[in-house]
Every structure is written in C-alpha cells, then in structure tokens.
C-alpha atoms as a printed R data frame, in Angstrom:
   type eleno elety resid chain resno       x      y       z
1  ATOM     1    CA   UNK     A     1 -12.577 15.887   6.450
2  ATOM     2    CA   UNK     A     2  -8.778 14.352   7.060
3  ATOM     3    CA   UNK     A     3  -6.008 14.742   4.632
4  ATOM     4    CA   UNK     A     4  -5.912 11.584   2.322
5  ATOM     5    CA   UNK     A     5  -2.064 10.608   1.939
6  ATOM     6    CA   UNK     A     6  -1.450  7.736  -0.910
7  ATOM     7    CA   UNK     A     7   1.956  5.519  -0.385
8  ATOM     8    CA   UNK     A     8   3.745  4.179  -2.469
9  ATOM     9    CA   UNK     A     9   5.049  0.567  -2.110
10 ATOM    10    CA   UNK     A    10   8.425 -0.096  -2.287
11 ATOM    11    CA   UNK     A    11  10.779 -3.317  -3.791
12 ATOM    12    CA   UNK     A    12  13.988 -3.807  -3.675
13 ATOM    13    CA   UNK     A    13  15.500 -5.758  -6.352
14 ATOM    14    CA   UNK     A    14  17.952 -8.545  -5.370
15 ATOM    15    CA   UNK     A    15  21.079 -6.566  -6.135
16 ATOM    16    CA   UNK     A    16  19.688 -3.761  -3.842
17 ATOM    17    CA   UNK     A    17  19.216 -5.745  -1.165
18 ATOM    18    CA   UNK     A    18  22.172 -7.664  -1.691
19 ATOM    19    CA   UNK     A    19  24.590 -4.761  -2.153
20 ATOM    20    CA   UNK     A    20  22.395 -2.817   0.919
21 ATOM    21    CA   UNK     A    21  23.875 -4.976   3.336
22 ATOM    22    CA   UNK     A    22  27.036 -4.171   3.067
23 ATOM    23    CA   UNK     A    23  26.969 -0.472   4.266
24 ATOM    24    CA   UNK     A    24  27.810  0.271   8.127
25 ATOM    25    CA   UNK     A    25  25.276  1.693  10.576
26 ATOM    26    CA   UNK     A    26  24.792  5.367   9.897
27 ATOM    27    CA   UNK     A    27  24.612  5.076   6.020
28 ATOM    28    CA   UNK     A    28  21.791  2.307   6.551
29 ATOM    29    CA   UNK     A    29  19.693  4.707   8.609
30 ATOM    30    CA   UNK     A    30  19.800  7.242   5.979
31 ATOM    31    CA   UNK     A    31  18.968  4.662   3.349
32 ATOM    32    CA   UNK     A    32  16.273  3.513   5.165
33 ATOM    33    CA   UNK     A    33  14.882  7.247   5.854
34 ATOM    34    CA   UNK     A    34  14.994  8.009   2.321
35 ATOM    35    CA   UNK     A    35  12.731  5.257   1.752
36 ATOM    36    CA   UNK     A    36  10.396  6.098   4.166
37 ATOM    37    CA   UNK     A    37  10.256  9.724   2.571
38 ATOM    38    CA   UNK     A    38   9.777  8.095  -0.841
39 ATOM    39    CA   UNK     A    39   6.670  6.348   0.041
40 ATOM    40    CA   UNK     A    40   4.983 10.034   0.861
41 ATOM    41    CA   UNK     A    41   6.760 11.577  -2.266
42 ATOM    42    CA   UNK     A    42   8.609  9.705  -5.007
43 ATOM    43    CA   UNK     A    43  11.039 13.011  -5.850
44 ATOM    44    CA   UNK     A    44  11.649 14.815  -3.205
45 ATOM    45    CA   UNK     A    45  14.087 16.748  -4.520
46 ATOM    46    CA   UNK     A    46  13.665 19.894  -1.966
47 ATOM    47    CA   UNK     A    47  15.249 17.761   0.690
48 ATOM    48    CA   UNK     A    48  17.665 15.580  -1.278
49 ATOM    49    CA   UNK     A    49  20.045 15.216  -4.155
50 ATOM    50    CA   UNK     A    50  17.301 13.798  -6.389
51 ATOM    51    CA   UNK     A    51  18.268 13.488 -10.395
52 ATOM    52    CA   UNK     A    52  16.038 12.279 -13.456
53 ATOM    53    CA   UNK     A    53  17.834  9.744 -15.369
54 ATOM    54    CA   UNK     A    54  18.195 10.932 -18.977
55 ATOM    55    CA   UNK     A    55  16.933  8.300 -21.211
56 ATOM    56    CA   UNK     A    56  14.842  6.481 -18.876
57 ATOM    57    CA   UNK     A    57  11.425  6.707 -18.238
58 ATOM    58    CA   UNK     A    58  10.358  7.762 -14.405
59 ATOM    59    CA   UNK     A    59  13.786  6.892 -13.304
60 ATOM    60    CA   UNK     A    60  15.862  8.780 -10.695
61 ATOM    61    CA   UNK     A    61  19.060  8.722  -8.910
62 ATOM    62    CA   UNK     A    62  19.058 10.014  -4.968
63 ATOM    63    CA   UNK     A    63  22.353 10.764  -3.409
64 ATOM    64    CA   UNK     A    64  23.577  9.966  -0.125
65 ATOM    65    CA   UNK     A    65  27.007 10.801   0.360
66 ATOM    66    CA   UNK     A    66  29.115  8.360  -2.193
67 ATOM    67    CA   UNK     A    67  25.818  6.254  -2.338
68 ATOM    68    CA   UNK     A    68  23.711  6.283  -4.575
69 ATOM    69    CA   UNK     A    69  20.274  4.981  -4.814
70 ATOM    70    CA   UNK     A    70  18.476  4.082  -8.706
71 ATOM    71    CA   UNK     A    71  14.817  3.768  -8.591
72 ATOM    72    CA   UNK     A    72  11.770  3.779 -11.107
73 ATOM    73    CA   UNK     A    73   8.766  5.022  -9.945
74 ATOM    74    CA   UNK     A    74   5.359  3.623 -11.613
75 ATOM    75    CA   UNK     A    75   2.774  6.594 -10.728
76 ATOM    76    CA   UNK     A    76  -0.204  4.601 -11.849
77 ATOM    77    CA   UNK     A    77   0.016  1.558 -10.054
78 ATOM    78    CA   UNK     A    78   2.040  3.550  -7.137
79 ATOM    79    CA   UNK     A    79   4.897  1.682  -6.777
80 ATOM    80    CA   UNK     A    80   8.626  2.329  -6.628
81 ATOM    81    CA   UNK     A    81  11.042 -0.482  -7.407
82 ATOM    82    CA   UNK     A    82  14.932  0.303  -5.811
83 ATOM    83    CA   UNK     A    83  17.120 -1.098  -8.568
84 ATOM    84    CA   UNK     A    84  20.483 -0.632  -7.329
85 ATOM    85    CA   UNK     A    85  21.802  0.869  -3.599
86 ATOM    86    CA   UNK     A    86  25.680  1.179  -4.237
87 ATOM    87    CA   UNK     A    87  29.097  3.920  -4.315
88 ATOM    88    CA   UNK     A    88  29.124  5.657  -6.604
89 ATOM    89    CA   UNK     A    89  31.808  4.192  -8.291
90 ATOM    90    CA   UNK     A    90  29.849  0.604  -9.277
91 ATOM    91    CA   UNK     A    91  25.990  2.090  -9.294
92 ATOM    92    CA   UNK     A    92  26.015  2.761 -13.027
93 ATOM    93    CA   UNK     A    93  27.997 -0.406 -13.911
C-alpha cells in the first residue's frame, strides 16, 4: 500500500498576483518553490522562516529575503489562499 499525500490548493488574491509580478527572476523562483512546498505542508517551518500571525486565525507569514509572503491556510477544506507577496516594508500595510 502507497503513501497517500493530500495537497492543498492554492489562490492568490489579486494583490498577490498583482504585486508578484513585479519581482526579478531569482526571487520569483523561490516564490514559486515555496508554493510548491506549501501544497505538501502548509508550515514548513523546518525549512523556512515560517511565523504564526498573532491575532489571526491559521495565518502565517514566510520569509524570503525582504519578501514576505501572508497566507491563511483552511485545514478542512485544504486550501491555502496567498493574501499578499510583497518587501517587507509594504506587506503589513
């Protein structure tokens, strides 16, 4: 019997996708690997900077670099919806 592995779907919202586009090259590729790792495991904080939001429910920041990446993960219906991909100086604004 095979190892059963459950993925997640992933959104973006439109200021994530909006805001994603302007990044160059090499910080898109890590963007885009983190998602792919989030799908398999929604906090995968052993192999990035992964923080719970404090006063939000299921939310979490991941860092990459100066950018970072807001999510909220909704374990029962196994879906993650990317709020914001920004610096960090405009992702909490």
């Amino acid at each position: 019997m095979g190892l059963l592995i459950c993925l997640f779907e992933i959104t973006l919202s439109q200021r994530a996708k909006k805001s994603s586009k302007k990044f160059p090259d090499y910080q898109k590729h890590r963007i885009i690997e983190l998602l792919f790792v989030l799908r398999e495991n929604p906090v995968p904080a052993e192999h990035y900077d992964i923080k719970k939001l404090q006063g939000f429910k299921d939310t979490f920041r991941a860092r990459i670099g100066d950018v970072r990446i807001i999510y909220e993960v909704f374990w029962d219906r196994q879906e993650i919806n990317v709020l914001v991909i920004e610096h960090r100086e405009t992702a909490y604004s």
